[in-house]
C-alpha positions as CSV (number, residue, x, y, z in Angstrom):
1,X,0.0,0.0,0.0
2,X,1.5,3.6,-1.0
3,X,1.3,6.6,1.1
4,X,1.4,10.4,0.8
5,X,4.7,11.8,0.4
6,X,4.0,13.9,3.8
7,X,3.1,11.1,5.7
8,X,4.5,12.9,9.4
9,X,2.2,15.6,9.8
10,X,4.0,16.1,13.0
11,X,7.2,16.8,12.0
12,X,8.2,20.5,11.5
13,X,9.6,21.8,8.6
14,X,13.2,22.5,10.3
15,X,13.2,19.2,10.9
16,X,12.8,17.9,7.1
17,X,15.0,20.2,5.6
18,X,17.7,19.4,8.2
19,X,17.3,16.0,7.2
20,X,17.6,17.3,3.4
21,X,20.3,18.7,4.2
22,X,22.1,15.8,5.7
23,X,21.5,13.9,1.8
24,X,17.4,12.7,2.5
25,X,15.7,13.7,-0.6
26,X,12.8,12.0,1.0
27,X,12.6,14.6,3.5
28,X,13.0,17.3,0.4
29,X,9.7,15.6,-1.2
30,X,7.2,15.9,2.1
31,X,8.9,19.8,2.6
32,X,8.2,20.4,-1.4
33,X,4.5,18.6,-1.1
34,X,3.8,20.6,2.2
35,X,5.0,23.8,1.6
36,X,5.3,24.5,-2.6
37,X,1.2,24.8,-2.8
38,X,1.3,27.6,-0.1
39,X,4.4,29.5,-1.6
40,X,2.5,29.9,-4.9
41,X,-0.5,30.7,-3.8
42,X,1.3,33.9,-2.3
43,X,3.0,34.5,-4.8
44,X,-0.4,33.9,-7.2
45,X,-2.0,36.6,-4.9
46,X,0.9,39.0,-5.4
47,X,2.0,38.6,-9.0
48,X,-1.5,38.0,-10.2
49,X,0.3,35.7,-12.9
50,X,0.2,31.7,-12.4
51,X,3.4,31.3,-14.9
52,X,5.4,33.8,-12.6
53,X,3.5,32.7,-9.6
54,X,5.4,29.7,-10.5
55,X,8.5,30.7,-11.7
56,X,8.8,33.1,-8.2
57,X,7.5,29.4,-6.3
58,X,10.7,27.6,-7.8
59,X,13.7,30.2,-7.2
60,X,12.2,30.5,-3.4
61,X,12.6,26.6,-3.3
62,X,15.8,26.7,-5.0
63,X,17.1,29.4,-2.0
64,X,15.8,27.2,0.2
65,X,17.7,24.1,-0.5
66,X,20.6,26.1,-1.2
67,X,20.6,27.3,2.7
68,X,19.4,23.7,4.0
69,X,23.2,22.5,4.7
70,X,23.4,25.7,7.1
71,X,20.0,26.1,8.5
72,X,19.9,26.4,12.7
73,X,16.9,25.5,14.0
74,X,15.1,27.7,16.9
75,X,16.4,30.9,14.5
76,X,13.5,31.6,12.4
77,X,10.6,29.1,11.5
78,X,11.1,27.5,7.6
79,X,8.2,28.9,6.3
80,X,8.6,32.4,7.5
81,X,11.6,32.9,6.2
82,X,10.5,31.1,3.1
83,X,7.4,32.9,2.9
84,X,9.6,36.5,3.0
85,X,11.8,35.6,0.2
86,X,8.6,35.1,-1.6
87,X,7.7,38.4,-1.0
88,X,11.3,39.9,-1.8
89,X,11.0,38.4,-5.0
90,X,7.7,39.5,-6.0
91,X,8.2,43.0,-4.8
92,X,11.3,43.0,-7.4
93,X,9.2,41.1,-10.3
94,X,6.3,43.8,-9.5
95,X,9.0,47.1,-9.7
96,X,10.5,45.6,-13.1
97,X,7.2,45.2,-14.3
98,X,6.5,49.1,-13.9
99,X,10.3,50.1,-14.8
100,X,11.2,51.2,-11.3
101,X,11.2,52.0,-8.0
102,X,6.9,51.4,-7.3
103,X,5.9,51.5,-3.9
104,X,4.3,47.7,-3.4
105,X,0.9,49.4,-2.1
106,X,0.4,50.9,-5.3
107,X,0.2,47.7,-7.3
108,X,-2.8,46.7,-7.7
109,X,-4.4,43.6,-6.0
110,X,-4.8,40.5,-8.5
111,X,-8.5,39.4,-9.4
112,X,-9.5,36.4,-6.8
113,X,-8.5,32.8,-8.0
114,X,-11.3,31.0,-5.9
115,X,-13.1,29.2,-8.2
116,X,-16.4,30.1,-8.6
117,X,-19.3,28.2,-7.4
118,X,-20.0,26.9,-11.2
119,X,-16.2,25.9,-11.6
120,X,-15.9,24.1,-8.2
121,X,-20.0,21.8,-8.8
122,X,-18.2,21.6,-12.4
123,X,-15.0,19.8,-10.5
124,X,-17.3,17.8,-8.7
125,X,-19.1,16.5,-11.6
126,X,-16.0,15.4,-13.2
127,X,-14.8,13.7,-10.1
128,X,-17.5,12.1,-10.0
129,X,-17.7,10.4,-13.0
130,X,-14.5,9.3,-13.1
131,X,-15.1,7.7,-9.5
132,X,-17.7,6.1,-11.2
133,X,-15.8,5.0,-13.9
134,X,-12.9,3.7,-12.2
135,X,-15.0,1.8,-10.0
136,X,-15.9,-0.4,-13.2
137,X,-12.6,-1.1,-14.1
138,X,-11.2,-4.6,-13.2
139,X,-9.7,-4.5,-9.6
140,X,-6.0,-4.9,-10.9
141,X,-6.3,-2.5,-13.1
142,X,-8.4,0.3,-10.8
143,X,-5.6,-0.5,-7.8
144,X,-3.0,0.1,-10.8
145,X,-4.7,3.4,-12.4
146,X,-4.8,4.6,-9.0
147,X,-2.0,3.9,-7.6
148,X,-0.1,5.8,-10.6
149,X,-2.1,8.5,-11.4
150,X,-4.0,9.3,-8.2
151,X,-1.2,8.4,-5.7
152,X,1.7,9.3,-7.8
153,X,3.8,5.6,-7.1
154,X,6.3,4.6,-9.5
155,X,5.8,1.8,-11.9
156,X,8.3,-0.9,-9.7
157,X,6.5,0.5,-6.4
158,X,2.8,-0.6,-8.1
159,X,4.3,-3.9,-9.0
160,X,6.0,-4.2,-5.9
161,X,2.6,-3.5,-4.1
162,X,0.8,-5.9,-6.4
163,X,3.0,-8.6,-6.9
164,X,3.6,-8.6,-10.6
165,X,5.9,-7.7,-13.1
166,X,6.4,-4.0,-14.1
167,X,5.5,-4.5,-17.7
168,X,2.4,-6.0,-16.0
169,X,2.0,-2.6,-14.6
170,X,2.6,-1.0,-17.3
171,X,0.0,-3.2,-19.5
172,X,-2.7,-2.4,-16.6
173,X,-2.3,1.0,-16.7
174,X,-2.5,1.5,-20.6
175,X,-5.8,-0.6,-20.6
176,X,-7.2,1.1,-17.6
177,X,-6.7,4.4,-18.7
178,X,-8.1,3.2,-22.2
179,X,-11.6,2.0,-20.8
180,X,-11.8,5.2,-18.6
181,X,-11.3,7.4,-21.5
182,X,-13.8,5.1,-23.4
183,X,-16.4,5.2,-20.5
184,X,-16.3,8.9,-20.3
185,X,-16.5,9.8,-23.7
186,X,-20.1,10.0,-24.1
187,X,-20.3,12.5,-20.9
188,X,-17.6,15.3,-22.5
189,X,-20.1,17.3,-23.0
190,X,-22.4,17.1,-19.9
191,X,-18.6,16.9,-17.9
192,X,-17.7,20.9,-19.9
193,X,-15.0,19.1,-22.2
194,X,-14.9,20.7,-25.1
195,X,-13.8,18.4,-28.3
């Protein structure tokens, strides 16, 4: 059975990227799933931009790695100081972007990205039916599609976990993700795909 990458809820930040510091990229993976979502979403909320939301959510990860060898813990929590070189960095993105020195309150706030209430009964729809549809796939190959696309394991862990071969992974997948997209082809529509 897989698990989430940030499967120690209780462990603090300082204490993953210590441990990334000392060679764990495991410990890198939970501090990247746990924080990354949070750093763009500032960054979203600043920039207004989801490409340079991005872009600003990488070099911040970058510095942090960077530092991880020499962090101290007790100094400053992780995500504070994370969460101000965010900030530094958009502040500079933001004064390039009007050709100088811009004082940050002038900048105008970014539209909300909530998704609306359509958007988030549309997500649910779609979720939905492809519950439904994965639920009439052949065990094997629902614990396989799953596993890969929903849990994010690696072929050898699924056939690990299953106790097949990895091409037999790779066969279950293929076919399961062939009769899902078969199953929900009639509902594109319905679902808001447009074809």
């Amino acid at each position: 059975m897989t698990m989430p990458l940030d499967t120690s809820p209780d462990t603090d930040d300082a204490a993953f990227l210590a441990r990334y510091g000392r060679g764990d990229a495991a410990a890198a993976r939970s501090l990247t799933v746990r924080l990354v979502p949070r750093v763009h979403a500032q960054a979203y909320r600043m920039l207004g931009d989801a490409a340079e939301a991005e872009d600003v959510a990488q070099e911040a990860m970058m510095r942090l790695w960077k530092i991880a060898p020499d962090w101290r813990e007790g100094e400053a929590k992780v995500s504070t100081w994370l969460f101000r070189v965010v900030a530094n960095l958009c502040t500079d993105r933001l004064r390039k972007r009007r050709g100088g020195n811009v004082p940050l309150e002038d900048v105008a706030e970014p539209a909300d990205p909530t998704p609306s209430v359509e958007a988030n009964m549309q997500t649910r729809a779609r979720q939905d039916a492809l519950r439904a549809a994965l639920a009439e796939l052949p065990e094997r190959q629902r614990n396989a599609v799953a596993m890969r696309h929903f849990d994010g394991a690696s072929n050898p862990e699924i056939a690990a976990a299953l106790s097949i071969s990895t091409e037999a992974v790779e066969s279950l997948t293929a076919r399961g993700k062939r009769a899902l997209a078969h199953a929900l082809k009639g509902q594109a529509d319905a679902l808001g795909y447009k074809g």
